[in-house]
C-alpha positions as CSV (number, residue, x, y, z in Angstrom):
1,X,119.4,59.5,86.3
2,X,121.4,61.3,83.7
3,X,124.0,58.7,83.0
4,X,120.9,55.6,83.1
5,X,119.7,57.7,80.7
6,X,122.7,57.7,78.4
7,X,122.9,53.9,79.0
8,X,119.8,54.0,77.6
9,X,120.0,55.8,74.9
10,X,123.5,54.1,73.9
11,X,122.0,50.6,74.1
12,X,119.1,51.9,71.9
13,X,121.6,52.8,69.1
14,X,123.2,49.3,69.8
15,X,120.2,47.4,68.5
16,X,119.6,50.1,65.7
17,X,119.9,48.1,62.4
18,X,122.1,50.5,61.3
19,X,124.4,49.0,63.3
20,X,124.1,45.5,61.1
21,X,124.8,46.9,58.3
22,X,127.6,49.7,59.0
23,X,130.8,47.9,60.3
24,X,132.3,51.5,61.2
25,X,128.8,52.7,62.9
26,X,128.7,49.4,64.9
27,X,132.1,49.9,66.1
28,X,131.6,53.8,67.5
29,X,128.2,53.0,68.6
30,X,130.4,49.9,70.7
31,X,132.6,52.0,72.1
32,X,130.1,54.8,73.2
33,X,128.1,51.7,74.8
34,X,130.8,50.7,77.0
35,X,132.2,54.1,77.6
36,X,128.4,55.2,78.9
37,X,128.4,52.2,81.1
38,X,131.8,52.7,82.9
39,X,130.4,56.3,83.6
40,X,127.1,54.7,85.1
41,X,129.5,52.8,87.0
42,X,132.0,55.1,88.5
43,X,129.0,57.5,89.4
44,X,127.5,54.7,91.3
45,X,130.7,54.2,92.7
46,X,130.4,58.2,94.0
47,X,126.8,57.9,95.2
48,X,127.4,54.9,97.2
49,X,130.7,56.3,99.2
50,X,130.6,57.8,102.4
51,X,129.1,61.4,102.8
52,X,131.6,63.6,104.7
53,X,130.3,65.9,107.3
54,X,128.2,68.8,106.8
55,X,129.6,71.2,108.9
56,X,132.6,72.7,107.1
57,X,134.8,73.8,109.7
58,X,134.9,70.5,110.8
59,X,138.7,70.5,109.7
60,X,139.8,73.8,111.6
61,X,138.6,71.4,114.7
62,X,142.1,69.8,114.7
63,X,143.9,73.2,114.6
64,X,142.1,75.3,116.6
65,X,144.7,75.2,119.9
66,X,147.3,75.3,116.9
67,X,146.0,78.4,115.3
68,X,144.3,80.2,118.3
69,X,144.1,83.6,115.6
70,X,142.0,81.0,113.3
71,X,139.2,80.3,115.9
72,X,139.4,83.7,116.6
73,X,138.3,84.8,113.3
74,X,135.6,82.1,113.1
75,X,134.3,83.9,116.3
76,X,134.2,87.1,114.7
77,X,132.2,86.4,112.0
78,X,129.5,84.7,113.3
79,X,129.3,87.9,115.7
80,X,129.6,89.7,112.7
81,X,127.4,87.9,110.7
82,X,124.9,87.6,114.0
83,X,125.1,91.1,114.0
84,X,124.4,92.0,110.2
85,X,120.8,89.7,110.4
86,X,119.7,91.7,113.3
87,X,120.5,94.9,111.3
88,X,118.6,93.5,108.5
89,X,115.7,92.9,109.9
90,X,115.4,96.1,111.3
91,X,115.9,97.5,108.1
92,X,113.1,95.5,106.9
93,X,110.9,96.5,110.1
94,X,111.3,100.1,109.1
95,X,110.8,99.7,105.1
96,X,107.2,97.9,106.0
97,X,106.5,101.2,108.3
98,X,104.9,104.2,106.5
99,X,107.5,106.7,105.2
100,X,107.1,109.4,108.0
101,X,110.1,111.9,109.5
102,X,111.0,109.7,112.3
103,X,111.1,106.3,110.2
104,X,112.7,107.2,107.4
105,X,116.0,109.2,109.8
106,X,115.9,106.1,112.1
107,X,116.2,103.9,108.6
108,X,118.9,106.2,107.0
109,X,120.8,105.5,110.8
C-alpha cells in the first residue's frame, strides 16, 4: 500500500504545472516517478514469490542424523521451555490466591 501510495503521490507531482514551467523540477519530479514505480514493481515482485515455510527448524531437518548434539538441544528446550509455562502458570494460580502463610511460601518455592 505504501509504495501505490508513493506512485501516487509521484504521478500527482508529474501533472503539477510546476512541472510545465520548471525544466529542472520536471526532470527530478521524472526521475522520482520512475524510481517510485520500479519500487512498486520489485515489491510486487516480493509479494507474489513463494512463501517459505513457517516452521523454522525446518533446515536443522536435513542435519539432524548429522548433528545428533543439534536435535538434542532442540529437545531440551522445548522440555525446558514446556517446563517454564507450567511454572508460570502456577505462579499465576498462586498470585490470584489471597496472600495467606501457606500461599505466599508455596509462591516464594
Amino acid at each position: 500500500a505504501m509504495s501505490k501510495s508513493a506512485v501516487k503521490i509521484s504521478s500527482d507531482l508529474l501533472s503539477n504545472p510546476l512541472c510545465e514551467q520548471e525544466p529542472s523540477f520536471l526532470e527530478m519530479v521524472t526521475a522520482f516517478d520512475t524510481a517510485m514505480k520500479r519500487m512498486d514493481s520489485f515489491n510486487q515482485e516480493k509479494v507474489n514469490m513463494d512463501i517459505p515455510p513457517k516452521n523454522p527448524s525446518h533446515p536443522f531437518a536435513r542435519f539432524s542424523s548429522v548433528f545428533p548434539s543439534l536435535n538434542m538441544a532442540v529437545k531440551r528446550r522445548e522440555q525446558s521451555l514446556q517446563d517454564y509455562k507450567r511454572l508460570q502458570s502456577k505462579v499465576e494460580k498462586y498470585e490470584e490466591k489471597e496472600r495467606t502463610g501457606p500461599v505466599l511460601a508455596k509462591l516464594h518455592q
